[in-house]
C-alpha positions in Angstrom: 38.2 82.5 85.4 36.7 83.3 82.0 34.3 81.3 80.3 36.5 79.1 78.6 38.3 77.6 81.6 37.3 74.6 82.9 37.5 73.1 86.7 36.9 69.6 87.4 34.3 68.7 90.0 34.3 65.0 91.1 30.7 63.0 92.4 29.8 59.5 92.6 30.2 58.9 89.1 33.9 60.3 88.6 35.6 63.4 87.4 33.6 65.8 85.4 34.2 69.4 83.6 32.8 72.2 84.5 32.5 75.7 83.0 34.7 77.9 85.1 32.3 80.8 84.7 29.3 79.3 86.5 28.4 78.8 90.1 26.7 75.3 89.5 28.7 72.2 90.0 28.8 68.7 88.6 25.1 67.3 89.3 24.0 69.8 88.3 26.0 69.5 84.6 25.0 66.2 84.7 21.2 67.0 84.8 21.4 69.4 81.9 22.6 66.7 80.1 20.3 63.8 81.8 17.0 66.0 81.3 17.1 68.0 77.8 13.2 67.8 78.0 11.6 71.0 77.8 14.1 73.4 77.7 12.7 75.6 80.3 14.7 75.9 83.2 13.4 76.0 87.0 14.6 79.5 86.7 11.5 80.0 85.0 9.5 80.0 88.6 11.5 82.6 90.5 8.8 81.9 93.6 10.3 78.6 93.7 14.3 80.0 93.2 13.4 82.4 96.1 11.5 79.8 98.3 14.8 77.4 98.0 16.9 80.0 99.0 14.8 80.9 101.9 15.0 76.9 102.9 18.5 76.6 102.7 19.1 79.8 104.7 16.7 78.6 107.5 18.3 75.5 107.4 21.7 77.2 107.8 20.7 79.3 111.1 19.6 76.6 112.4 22.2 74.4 112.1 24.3 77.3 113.4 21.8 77.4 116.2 22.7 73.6 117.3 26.2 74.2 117.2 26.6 72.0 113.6 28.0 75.0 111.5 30.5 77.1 112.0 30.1 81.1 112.3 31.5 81.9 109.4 30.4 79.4 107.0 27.0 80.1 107.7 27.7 83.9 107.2 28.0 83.0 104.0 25.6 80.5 103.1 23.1 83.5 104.8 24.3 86.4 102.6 24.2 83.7 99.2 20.7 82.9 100.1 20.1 86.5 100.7 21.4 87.3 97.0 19.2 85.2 95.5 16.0 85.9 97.4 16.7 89.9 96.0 16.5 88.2 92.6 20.1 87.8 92.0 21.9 84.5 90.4 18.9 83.1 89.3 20.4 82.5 85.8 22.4 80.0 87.8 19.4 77.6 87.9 19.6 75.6 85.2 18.2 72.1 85.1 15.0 71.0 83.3 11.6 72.2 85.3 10.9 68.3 84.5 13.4 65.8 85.7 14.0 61.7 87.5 15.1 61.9 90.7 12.2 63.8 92.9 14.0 67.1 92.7 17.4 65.7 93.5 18.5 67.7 90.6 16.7 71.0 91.8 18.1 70.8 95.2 21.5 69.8 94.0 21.6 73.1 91.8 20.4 75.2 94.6 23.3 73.7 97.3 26.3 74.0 94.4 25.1 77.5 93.5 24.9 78.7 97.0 28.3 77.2 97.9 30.3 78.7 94.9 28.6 82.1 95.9 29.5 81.7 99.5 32.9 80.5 98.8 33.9 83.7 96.8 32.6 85.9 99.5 34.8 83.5 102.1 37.8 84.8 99.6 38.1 81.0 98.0 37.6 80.2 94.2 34.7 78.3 93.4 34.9 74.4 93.4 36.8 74.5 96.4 34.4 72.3 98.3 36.3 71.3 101.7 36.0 74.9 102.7 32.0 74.9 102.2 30.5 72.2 100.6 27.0 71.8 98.8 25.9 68.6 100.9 28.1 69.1 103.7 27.7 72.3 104.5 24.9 73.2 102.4 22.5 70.6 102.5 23.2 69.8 106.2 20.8 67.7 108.1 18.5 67.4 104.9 17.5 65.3 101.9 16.7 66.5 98.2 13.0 64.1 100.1 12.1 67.8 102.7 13.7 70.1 101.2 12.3 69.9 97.5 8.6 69.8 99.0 9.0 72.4 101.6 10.6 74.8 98.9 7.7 73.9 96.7 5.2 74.7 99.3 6.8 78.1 99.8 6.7 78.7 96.7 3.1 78.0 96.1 2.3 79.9 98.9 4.3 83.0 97.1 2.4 82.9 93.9 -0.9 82.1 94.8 -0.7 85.4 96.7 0.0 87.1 93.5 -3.0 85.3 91.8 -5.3 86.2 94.9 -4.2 89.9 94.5 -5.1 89.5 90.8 -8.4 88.0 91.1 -9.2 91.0 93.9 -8.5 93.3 91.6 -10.3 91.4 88.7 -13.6 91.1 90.9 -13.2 94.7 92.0 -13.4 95.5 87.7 -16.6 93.7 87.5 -18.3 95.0 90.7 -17.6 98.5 89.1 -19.0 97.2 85.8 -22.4 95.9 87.9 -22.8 99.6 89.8 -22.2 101.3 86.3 -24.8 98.9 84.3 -27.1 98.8 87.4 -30.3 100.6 85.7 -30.0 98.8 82.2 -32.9 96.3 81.3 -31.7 93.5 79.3 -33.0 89.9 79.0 -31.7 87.3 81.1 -31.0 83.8 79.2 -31.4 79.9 80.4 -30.4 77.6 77.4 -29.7 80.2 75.4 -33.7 81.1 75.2 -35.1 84.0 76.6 -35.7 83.9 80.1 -37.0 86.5 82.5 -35.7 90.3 82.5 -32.6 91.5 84.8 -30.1 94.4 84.3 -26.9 93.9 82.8 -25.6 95.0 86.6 -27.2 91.7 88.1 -25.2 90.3 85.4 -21.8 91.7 85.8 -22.5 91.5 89.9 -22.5 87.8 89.1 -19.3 87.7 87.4 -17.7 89.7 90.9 -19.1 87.2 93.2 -17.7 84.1 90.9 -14.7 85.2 90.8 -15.0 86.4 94.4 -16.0 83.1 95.8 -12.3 81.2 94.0 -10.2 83.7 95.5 -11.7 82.9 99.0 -11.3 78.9 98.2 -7.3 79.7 97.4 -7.0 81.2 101.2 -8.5 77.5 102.1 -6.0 75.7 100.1 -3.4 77.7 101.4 -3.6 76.3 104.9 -3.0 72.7 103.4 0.4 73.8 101.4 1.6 75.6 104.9 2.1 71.8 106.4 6.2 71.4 105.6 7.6 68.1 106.2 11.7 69.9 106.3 13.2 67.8 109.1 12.0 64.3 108.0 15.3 63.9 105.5 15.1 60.9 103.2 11.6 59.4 104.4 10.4 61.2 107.2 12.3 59.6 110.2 14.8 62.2 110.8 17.8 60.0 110.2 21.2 62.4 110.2 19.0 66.1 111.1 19.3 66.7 114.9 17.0 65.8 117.6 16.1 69.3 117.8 16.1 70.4 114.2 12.8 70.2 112.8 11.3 72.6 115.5 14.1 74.9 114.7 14.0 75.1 111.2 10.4 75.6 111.2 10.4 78.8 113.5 13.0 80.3 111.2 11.6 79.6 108.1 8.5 81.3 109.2 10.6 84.1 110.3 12.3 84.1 106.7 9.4 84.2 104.5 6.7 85.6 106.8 4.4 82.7 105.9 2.3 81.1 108.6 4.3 77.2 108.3 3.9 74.3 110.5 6.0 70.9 110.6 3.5 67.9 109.9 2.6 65.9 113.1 3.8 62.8 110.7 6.3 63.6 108.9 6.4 60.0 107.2 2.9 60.9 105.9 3.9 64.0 104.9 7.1 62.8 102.9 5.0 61.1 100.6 1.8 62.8 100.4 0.8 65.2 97.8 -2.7 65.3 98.6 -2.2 69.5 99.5 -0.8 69.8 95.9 -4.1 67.7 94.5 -6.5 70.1 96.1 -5.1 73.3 94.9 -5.1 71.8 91.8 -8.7 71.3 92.0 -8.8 75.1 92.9 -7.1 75.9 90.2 -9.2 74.2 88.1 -12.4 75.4 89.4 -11.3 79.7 89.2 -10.1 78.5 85.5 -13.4 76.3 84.9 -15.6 79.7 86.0 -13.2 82.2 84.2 -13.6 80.5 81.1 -17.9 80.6 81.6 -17.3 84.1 82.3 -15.5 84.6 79.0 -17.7 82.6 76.8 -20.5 85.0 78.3 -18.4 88.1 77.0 -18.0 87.2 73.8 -21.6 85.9 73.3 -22.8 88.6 74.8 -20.7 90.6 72.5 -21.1 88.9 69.4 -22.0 90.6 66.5 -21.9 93.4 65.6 -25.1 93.3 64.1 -26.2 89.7 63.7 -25.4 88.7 67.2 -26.3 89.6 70.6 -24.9 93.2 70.3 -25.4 93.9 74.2 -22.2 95.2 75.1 -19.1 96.2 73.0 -15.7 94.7 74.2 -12.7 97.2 73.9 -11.0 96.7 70.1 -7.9 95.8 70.8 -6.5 94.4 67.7 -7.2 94.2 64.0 -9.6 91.2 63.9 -9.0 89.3 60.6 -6.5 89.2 57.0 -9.4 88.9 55.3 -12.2 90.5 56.5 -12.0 94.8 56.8 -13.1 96.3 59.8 -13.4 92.9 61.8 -12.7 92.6 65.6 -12.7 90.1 67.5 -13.0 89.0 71.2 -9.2 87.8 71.5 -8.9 88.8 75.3 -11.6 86.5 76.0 -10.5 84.1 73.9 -6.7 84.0 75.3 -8.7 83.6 79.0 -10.2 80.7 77.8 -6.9 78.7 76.5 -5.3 79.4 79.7 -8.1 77.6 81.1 -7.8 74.8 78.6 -4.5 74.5 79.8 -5.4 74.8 83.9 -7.7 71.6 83.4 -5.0 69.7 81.3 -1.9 70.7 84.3 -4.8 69.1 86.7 -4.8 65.8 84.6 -1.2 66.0 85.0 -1.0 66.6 89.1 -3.8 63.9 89.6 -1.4 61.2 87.7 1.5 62.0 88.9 0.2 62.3 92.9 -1.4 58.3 91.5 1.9 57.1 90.7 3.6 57.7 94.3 5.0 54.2 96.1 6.0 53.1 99.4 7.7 56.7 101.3 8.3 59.2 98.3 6.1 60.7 95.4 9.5 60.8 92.7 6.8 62.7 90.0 7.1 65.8 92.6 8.4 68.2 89.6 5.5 67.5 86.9 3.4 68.8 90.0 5.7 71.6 91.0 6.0 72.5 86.9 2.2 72.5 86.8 1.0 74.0 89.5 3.2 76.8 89.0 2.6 77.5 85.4 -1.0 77.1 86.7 -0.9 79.8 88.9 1.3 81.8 86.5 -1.1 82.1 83.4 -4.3 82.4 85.6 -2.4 85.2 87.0 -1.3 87.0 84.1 -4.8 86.0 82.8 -6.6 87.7 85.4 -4.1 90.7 84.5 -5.4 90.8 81.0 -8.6 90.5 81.2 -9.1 92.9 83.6 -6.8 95.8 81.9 -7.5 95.1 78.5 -11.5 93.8 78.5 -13.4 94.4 81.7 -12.6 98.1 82.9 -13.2 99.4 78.8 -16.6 97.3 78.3 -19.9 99.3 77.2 -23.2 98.9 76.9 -25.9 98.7 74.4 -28.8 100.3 76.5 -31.6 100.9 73.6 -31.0 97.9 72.0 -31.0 95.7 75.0 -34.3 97.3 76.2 -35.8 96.8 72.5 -35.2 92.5 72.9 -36.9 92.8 76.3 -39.7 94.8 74.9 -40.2 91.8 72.5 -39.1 89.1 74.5 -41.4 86.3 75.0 -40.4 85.7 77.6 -41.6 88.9 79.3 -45.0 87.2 79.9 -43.6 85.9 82.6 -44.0 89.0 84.8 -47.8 88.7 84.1 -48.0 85.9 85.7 -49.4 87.0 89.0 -51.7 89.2 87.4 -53.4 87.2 84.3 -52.6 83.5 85.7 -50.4 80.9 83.7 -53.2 79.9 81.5 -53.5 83.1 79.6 -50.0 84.1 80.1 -49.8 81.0 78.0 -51.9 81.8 75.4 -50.5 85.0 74.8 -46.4 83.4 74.8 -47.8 81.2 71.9 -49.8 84.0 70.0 -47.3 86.5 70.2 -44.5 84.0 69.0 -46.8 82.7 65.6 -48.1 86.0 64.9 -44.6 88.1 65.9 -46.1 90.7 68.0 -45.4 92.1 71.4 -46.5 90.9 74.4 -47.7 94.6 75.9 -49.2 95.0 72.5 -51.7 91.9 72.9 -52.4 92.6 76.3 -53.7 95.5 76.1 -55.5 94.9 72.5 -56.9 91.6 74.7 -57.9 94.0 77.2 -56.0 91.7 79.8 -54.4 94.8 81.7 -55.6 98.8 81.6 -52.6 100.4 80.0 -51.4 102.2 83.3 -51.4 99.1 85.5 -49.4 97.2 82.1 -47.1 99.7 82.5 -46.6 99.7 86.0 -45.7 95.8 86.0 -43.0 96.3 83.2 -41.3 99.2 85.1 -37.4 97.9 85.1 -37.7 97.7 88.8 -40.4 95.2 89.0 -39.1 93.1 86.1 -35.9 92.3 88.3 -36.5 91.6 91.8 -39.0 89.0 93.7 -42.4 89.7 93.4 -44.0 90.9 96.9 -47.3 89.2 96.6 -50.9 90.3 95.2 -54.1 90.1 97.8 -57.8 90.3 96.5 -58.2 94.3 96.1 -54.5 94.8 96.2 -52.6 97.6 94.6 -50.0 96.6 91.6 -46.9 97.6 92.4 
């Protein structure tokens, strides 16, 4: 066929055209024209393409398995599925990543591209249904109401891998960061005052365990998406799926996608709950919530270059401004943060549509599917970014942060211990109005002998706990 020829496919509705060239049928031409919303195709989320295929060829052995499906018909639903797990036919997968119908139109694209494919390698033209059919055949024993979750799952399960990978790597950047910046004196900030002394390592050690901590919460979530609900059919009964198939399908899914699944102990709960797809989307939220603090940190940090904080330099990356010569700005920060602008608004988004279930079936499953995937998409290629273009290429500022903590007020804090609050006080206040140093008045004060002053401001005092002082006691 070329791509002017037509075949006519037939559904509830009547006879419809189709482009000869393609391997989808007539729901799915009817949802390109039902759902011209975004314009973004679910071929956009090839976890998802993949993770459909995977469910349709587990569903296949199985029915194989129970004696439903002949030899060779599953042959080639197998080797279709196959095809498209490697990455192939995807362009096939056209409807709208936002559609009615609870993924209807999803799964009805995935069962009329698999059967076209399978019916050219049977030898048969595509179209020619009664020799393998999308729901007959295809979609045995199922309902758009398992399959479209279960793919989902799977799915999720396949990209939040990738985003766990990419956070690993991100905290590995910054725990390299904190062992390179271990031994440089800066002042630590509460309220965006000066606080106490630490090193800019403590600080970037910080940033490895936040980022550390999200990654660990995703493995948690992960055991909530691996509850499936395939073998439940339209409402979680089982009505037209075999006594046996639910069990089966289960054990070879797991044995297609190598994920740790398990079929719900009700699968009329699970047909309509999307309360696993809420609380990774409050994971989500939190690793973008903690990225974006992380971020703002950066760029304040490395504001400037002269009339901000100045502590560390970013990487230059890209001409800054059309206006201003020689002006660079923090842009991979900044792009971090709109992703995470984004993460919190696709959260809004999941939390309305998992709201607006009824009765046996959540029908808003694709505005969660759409969002949770681009979710886990940008924060991915987020995590990318800012590690390869920001994190591994940041520098410090050693003189200049050790100059602020020389005249930090707040480095009175450390004396403390040894002059008491009162005094310490007094010399906060003095130093402030008359802008002097705090070592200076101490030792014009003669508060502290110049070698014990000196031994208390030694960078390694200034950032850990302070051991204690007995009567007669040595400083440290």
């Amino acid at each position: 066929m070329t791509s002017t020829e037509l075949r006519r496919e037939h559904d509830l509705l009547g006879d419809y055209e189709v482009p000869g060239d393609v391997y989808y049928g007539v729901h799915t031409a009817r949802a390109l024209e039902n759902f011209p919303i975004t314009g973004t195709p679910i071929a956009r989320y090839p976890e998802l393409i993949v993770a459909l295929a995977c469910v349709k060829l587990a569903a296949a052995r199985t029915n194989h398995r129970l004696g439903l499906l002949s030899a060779e018909r599953t042959d080639a639903i197998v080797t279709a599925c196959e095809e498209i797990k490697a990455g192939k036919l995807h362009d096939q997968f056209v409807v709208d990543v936002i559609q009615g119908g609870a993924g209807t139109s999803t799964n009805m694209n995935a069962n009329e591209v698999i059967a076209n494919r399978g019916l050219e390698l049977l030898g048969h033209s595509r179209g020619d249904y009664p020799r393998l059919h999308p729901l007959e055949h295809v979609n045995l024993g199922q309902s758009t109401n398992d399959v479209y979750p279960t793919a989902v799952k799977v799915g999720l399960q396949f990209a939040v891998h990738r985003l766990q990978l990419a956070m690993t790597e991100l905290v590995s950047a910054f725990a390299e960061k904190a062992v390179e910046f271990g031994g440089h004196l800066k002042m630590g900030r509460t309220q965006l005052q000066d606080a106490v002394p630490m090193t800019l390592g403590q600080e970037f050690g910080s940033y490895a365990v936040m980022v550390g901590e999200d990654a660990d919460r995703l493995g948690e979530a992960l055991v909530l998406i691996s509850e499936i609900n395939l073998g439940g059919t339209a409402i979680g009964t089982g009505l037209n799926a075999h006594l046996d198939y639910a069990g089966l399908v289960c054990e070879e899914l797991c044995a297609v996608t190598e994920l740790p699944l398990v079929t719900a102990s009700n699968l009329v709960e699970a047909t309509q709950d999307v309360g696993a797809f809420v609380q990774l989307s409050g994971v989500l939220k939190r690793t973008a919530v903690k990225l974006s603090k992380i971020c703002n940190d950066l760029r304040l940090l490395s504001s400037g270059p002269r009339a901000g904080f100045g502590e560390i330099n970013l990487p230059p990356v890209q001409a800054g401004s059309s206006i201003m010569p020689g002006k660079v700005n923090p842009v991979i920060p900044e792009v971090v943060n709109q992703v995470a602008f984004e993460v919190v608004g696709n959260d809004i988004a999941i939390s309305m549509a998992a709201e607006g279930g009824q009765l046996q079936l959540n029908a808003f499953e694709p505005i969660i599917a759409h969002s949770l995937f681009e979710s886990l998409a940008h924060l991915t290629a987020a995590c990318d970014t800012l590690r390869r273009r920001c994190v591994v290429g940041i520098t410090a500022n050693v003189e200049h942060m050790r100059s602020t903590v020389d005249r930090s007020i707040g480095l009175v804090t450390a004396l403390n211990p040894y002059i008491g609050y009162e005094a310490a006080t007094r010399l906060a206040a003095d130093a402030l109005s008359t802008d002097t140093d705090i070592a200076s008045l101490v030792l014009d004060r003669g508060l502290l002998t110049p070698t014990d002053l000196a031994k208390i401001l030694q960078p390694e005092n200034l950032t850990r706990p302070w051991r204690g002082l007995t009567d007669g006691a040595e400083l440290p």
